[in-house]
ROPA-40479 format. One record per atom (N, C-alpha, C, CB): residue in three letters; residue number from 1; z, y, x. Coordinates in steps of 0.2 Angstrom, whole numbers. Glycine has a CB too. Layout:
N
+------+------+-------+-------+-------+
| baba | pado |    c3 |    c2 |    c1 |
+------+------+-------+-------+-------+
|  ALA |  NUM |     Z |     Y |     X |
...
+------+------+-------+-------+-------+
This chain:
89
+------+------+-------+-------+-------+
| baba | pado |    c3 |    c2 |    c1 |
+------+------+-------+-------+-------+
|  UNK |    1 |  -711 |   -59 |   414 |
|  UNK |    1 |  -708 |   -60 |   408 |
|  UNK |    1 |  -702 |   -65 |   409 |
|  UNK |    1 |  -713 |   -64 |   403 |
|  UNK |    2 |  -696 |   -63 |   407 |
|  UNK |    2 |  -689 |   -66 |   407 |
|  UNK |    2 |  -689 |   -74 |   400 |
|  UNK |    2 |  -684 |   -58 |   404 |
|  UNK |    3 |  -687 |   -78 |   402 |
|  UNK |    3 |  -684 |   -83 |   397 |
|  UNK |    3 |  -678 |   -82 |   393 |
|  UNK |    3 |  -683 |   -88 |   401 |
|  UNK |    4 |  -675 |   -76 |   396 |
|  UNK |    4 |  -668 |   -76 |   394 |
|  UNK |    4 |  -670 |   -71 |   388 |
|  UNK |    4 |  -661 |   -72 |   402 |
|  UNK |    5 |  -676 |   -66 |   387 |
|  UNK |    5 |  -679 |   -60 |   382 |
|  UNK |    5 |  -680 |   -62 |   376 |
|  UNK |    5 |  -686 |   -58 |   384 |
|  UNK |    6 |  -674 |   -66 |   370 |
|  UNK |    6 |  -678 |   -69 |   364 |
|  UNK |    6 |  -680 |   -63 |   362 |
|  UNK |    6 |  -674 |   -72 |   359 |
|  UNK |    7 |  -678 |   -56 |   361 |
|  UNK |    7 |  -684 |   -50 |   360 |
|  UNK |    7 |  -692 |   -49 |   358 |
|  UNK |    7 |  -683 |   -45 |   366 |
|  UNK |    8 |  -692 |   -54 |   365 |
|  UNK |    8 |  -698 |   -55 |   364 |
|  UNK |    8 |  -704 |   -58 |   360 |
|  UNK |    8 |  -699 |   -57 |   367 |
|  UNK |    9 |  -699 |   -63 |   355 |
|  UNK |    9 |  -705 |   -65 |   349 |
|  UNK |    9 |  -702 |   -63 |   344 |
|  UNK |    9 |  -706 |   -73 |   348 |
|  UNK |   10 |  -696 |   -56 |   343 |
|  UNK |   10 |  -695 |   -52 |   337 |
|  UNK |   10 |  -690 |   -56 |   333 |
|  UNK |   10 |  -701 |   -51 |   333 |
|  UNK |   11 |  -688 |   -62 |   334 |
|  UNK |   11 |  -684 |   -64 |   329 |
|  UNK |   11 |  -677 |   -63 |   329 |
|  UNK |   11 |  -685 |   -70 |   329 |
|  UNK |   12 |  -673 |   -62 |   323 |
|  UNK |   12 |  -667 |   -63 |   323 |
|  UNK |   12 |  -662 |   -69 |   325 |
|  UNK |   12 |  -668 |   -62 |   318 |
|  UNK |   13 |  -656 |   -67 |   325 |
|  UNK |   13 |  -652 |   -73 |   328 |
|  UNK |   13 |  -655 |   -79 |   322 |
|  UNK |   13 |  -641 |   -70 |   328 |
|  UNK |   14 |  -651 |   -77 |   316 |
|  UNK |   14 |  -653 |   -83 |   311 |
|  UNK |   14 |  -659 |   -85 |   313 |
|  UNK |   14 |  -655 |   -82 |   302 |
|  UNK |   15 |  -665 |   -82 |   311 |
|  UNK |   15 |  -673 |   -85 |   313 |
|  UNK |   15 |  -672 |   -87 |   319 |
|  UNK |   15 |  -679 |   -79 |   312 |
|  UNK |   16 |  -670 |   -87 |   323 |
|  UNK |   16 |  -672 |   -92 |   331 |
|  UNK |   16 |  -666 |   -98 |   328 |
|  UNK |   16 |  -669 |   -86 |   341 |
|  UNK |   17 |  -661 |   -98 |   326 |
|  UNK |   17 |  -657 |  -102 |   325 |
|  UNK |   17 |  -662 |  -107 |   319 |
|  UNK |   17 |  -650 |   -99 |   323 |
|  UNK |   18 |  -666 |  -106 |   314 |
|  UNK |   18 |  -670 |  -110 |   309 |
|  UNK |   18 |  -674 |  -114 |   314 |
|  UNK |   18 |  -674 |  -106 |   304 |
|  UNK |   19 |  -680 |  -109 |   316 |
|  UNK |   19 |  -684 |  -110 |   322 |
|  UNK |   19 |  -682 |  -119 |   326 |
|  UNK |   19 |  -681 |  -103 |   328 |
|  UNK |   20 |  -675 |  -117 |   330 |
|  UNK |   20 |  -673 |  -122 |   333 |
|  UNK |   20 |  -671 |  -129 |   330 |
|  UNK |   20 |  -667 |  -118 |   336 |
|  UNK |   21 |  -669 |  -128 |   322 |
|  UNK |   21 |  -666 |  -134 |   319 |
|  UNK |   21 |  -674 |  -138 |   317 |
|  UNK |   21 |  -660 |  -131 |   312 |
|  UNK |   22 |  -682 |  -133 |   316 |
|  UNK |   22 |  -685 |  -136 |   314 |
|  UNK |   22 |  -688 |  -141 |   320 |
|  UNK |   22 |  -689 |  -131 |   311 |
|  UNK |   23 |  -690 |  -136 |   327 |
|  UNK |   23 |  -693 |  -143 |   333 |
|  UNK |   23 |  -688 |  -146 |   334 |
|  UNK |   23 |  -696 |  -142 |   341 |
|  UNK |   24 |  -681 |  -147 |   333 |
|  UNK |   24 |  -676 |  -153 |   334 |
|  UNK |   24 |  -679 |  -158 |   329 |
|  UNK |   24 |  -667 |  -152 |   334 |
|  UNK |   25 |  -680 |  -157 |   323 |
|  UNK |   25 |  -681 |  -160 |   316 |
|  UNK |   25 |  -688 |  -164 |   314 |
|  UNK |   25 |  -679 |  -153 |   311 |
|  UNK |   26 |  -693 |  -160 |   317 |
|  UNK |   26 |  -700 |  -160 |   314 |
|  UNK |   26 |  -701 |  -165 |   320 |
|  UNK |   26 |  -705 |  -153 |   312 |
|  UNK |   27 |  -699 |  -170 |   324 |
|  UNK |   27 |  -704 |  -176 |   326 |
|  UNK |   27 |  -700 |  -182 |   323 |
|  UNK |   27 |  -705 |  -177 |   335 |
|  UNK |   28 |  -696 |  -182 |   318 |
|  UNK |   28 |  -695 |  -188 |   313 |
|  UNK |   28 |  -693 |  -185 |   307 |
|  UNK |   28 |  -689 |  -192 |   315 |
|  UNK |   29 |  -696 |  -181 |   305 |
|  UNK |   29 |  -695 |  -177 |   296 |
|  UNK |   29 |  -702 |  -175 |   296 |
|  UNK |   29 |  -687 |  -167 |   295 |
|  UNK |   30 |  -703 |  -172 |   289 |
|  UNK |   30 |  -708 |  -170 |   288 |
|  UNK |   30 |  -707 |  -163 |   284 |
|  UNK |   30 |  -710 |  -175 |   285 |
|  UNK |   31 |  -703 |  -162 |   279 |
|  UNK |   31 |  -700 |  -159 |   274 |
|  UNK |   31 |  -693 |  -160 |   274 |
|  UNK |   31 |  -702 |  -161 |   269 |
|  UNK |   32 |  -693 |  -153 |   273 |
|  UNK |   32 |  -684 |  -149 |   274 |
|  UNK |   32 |  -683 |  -144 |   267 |
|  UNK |   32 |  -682 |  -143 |   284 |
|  UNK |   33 |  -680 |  -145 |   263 |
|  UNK |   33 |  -675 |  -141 |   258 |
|  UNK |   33 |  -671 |  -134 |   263 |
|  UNK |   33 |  -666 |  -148 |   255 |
|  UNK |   34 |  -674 |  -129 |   259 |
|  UNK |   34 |  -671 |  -123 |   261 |
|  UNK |   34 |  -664 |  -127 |   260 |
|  UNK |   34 |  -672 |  -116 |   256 |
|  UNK |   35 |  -660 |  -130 |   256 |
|  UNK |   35 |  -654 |  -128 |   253 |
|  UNK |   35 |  -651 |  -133 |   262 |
|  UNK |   35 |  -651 |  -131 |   241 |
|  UNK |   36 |  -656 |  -138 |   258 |
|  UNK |   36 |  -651 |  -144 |   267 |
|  UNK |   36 |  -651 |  -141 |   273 |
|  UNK |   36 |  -655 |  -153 |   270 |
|  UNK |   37 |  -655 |  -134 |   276 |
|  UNK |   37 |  -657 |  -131 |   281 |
|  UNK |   37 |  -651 |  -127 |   282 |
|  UNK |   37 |  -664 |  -129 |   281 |
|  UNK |   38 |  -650 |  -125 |   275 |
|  UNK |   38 |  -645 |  -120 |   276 |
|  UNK |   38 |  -637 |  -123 |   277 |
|  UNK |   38 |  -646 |  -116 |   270 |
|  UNK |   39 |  -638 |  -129 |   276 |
|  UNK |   39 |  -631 |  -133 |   274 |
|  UNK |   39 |  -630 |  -133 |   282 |
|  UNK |   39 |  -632 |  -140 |   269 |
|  UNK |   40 |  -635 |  -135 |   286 |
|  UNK |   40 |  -633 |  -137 |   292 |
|  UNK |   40 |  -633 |  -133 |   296 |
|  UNK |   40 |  -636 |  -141 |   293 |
|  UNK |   41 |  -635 |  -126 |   294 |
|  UNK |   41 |  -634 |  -119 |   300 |
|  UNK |   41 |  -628 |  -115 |   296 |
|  UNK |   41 |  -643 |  -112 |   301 |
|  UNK |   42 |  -626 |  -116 |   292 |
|  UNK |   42 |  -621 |  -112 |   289 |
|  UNK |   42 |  -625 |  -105 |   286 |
|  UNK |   42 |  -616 |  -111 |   296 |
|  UNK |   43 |  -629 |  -105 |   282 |
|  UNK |   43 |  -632 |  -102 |   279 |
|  UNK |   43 |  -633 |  -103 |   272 |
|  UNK |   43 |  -637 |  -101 |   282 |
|  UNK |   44 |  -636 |  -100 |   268 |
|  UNK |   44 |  -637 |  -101 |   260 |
|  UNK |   44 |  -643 |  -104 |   261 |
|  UNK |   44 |  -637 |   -94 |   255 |
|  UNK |   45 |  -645 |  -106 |   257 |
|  UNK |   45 |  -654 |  -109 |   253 |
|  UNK |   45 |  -656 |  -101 |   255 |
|  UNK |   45 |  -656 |  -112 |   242 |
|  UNK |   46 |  -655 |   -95 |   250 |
|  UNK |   46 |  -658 |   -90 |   252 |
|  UNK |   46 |  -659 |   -85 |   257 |
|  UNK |   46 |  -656 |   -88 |   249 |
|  UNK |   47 |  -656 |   -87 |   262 |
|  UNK |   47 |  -654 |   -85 |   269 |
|  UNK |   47 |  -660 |   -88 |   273 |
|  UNK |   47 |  -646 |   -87 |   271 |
|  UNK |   48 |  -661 |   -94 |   271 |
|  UNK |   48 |  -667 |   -96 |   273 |
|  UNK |   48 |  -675 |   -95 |   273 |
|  UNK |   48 |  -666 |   -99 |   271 |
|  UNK |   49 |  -675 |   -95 |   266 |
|  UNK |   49 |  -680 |   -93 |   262 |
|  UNK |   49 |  -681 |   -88 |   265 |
|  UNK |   49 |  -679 |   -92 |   257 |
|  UNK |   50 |  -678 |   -82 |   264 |
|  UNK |   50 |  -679 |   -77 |   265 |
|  UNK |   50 |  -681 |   -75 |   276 |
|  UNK |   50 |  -671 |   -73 |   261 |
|  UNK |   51 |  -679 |   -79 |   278 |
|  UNK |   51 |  -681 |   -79 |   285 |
|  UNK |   51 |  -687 |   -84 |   287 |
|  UNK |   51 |  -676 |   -82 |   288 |
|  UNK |   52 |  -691 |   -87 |   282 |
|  UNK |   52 |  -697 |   -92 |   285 |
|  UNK |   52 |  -700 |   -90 |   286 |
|  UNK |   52 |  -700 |   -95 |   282 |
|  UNK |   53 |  -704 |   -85 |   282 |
|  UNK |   53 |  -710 |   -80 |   285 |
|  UNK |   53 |  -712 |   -78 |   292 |
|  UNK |   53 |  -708 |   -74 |   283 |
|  UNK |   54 |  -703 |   -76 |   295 |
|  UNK |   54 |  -704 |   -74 |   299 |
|  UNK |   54 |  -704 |   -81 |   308 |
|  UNK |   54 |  -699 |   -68 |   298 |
|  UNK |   55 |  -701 |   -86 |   302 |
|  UNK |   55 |  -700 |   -91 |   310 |
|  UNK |   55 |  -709 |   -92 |   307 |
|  UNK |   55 |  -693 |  -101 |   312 |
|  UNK |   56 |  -711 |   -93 |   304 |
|  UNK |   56 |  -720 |   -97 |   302 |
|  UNK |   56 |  -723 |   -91 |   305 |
|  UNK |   56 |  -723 |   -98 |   293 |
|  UNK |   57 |  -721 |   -84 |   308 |
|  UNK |   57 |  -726 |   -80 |   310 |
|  UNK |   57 |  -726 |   -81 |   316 |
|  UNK |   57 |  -727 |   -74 |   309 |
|  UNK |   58 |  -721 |   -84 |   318 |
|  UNK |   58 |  -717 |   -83 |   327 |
|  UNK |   58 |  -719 |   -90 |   329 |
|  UNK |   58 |  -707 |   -82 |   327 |
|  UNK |   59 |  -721 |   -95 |   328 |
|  UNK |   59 |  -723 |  -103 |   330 |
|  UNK |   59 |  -730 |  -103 |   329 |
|  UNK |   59 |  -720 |  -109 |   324 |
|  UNK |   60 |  -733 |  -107 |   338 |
|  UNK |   60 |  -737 |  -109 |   337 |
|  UNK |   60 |  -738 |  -118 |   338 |
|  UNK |   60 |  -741 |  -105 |   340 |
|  UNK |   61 |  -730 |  -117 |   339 |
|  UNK |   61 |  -731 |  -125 |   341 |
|  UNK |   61 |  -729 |  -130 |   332 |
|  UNK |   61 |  -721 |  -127 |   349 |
|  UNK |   62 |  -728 |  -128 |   328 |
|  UNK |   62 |  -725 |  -129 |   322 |
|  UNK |   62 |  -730 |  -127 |   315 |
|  UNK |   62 |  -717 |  -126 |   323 |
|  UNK |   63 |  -734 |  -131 |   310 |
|  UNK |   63 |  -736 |  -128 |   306 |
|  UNK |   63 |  -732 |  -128 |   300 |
|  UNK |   63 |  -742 |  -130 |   305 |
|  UNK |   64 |  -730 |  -124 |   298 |
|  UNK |   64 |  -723 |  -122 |   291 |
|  UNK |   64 |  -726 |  -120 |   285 |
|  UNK |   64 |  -718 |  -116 |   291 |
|  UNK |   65 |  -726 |  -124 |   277 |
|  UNK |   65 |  -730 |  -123 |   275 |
|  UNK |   65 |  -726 |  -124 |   267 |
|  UNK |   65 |  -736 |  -126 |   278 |
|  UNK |   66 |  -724 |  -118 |   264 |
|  UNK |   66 |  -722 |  -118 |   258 |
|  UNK |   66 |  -724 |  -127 |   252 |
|  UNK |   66 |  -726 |  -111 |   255 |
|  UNK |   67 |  -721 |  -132 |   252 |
|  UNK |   67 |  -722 |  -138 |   248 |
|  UNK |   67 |  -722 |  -138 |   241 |
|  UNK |   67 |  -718 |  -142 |   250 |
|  UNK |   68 |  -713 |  -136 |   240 |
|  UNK |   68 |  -711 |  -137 |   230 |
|  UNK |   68 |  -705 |  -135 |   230 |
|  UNK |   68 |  -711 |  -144 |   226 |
|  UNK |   69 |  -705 |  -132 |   223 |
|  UNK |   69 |  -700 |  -128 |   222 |
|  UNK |   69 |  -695 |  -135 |   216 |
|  UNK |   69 |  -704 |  -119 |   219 |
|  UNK |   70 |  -696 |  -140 |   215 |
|  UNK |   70 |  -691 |  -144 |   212 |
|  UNK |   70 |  -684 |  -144 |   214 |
|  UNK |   70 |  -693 |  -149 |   212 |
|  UNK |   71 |  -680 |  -142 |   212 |
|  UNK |   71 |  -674 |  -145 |   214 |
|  UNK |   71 |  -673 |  -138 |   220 |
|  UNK |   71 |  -674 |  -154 |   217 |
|  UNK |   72 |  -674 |  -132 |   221 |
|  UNK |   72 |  -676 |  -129 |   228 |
|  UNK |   72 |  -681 |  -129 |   231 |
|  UNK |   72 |  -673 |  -129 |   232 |
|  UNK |   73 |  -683 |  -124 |   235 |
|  UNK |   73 |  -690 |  -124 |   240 |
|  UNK |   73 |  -690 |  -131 |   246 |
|  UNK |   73 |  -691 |  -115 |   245 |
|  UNK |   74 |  -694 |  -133 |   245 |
|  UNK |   74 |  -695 |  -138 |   252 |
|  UNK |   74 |  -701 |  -134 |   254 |
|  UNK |   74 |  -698 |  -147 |   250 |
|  UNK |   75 |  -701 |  -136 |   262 |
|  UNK |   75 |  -705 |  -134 |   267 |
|  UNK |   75 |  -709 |  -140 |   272 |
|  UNK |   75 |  -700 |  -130 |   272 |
|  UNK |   76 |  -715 |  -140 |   270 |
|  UNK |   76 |  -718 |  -147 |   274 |
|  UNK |   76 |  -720 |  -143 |   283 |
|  UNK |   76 |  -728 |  -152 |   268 |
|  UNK |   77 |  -714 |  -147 |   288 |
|  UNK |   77 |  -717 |  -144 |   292 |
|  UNK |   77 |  -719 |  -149 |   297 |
|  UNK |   77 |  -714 |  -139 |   295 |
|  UNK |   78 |  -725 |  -148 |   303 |
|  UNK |   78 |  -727 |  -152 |   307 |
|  UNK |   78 |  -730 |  -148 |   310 |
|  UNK |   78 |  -731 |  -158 |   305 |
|  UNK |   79 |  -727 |  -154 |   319 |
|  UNK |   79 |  -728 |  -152 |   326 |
|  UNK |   79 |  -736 |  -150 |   326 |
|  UNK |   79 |  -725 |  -160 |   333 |
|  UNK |   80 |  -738 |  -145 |   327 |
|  UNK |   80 |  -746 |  -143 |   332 |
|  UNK |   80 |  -747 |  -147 |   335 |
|  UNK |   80 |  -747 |  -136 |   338 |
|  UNK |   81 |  -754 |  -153 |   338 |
|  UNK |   81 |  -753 |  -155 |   343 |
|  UNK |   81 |  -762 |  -151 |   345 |
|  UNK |   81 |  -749 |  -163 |   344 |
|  UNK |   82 |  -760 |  -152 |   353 |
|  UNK |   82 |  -766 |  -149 |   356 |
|  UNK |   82 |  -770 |  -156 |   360 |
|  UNK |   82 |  -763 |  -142 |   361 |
|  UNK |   83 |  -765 |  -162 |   360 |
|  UNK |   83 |  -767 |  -167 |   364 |
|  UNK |   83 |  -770 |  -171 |   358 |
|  UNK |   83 |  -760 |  -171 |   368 |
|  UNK |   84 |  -777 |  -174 |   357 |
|  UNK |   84 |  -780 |  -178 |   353 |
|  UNK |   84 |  -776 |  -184 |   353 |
|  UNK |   84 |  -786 |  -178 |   354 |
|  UNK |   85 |  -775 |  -186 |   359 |
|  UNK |   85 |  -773 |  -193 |   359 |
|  UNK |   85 |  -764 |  -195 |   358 |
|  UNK |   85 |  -775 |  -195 |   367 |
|  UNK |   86 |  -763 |  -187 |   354 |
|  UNK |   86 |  -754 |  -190 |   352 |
|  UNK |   86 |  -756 |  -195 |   345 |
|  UNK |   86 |  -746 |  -181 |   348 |
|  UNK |   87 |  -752 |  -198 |   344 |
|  UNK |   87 |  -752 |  -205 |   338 |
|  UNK |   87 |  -747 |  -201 |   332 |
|  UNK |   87 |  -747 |  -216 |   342 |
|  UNK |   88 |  -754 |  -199 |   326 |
|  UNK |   88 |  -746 |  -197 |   320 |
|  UNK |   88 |  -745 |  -203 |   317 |
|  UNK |   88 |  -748 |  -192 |   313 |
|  UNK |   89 |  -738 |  -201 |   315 |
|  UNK |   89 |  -736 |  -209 |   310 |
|  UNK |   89 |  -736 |  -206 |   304 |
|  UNK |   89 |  -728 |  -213 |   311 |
+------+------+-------+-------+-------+
């Protein structure tokens, strides 16, 4: 198996690019606005939206989880951890 293969987990350019903005993001955020996610990849709120599905099927390191729709969708996401002994804040 190649590292260079993003093929390999099925995602699209956008979806690996959301993907990326979420583990840079999710060890001091909790919740991300489609519309601010999109603001910062150069994408729509909808563009987003419409691509969650697929980064939330493609992550095991990241749980992504529909929040509220006020004001746009928010996404409460948080790091997997497999170590008992990480400290959440």
């Amino acid at each position: 198996m190649s590292a260079s293969t993003p093929s390999a987990i099925d995602l699209t350019e956008k979806q690996q690019r959301i993907l990326r903005y979420l583990r840079e993001n999710a060890t001091t955020k909790t919740y991300f606005k489609s519309r601010l996610i999109g603001s910062e990849l150069g994408l729509s709120a909808k563009e987003v939206g419409a691509n969650m599905q697929s980064v939330q099927e493609a992550t095991l390191d990241l749980t992504i989880e529909k929040w509220g729709y006020s004001s746009g969708t928010t996404w409460k996401v948080t790091m997997s951890t497999t170590n008992p002994s990480v400290a959440r804040g």
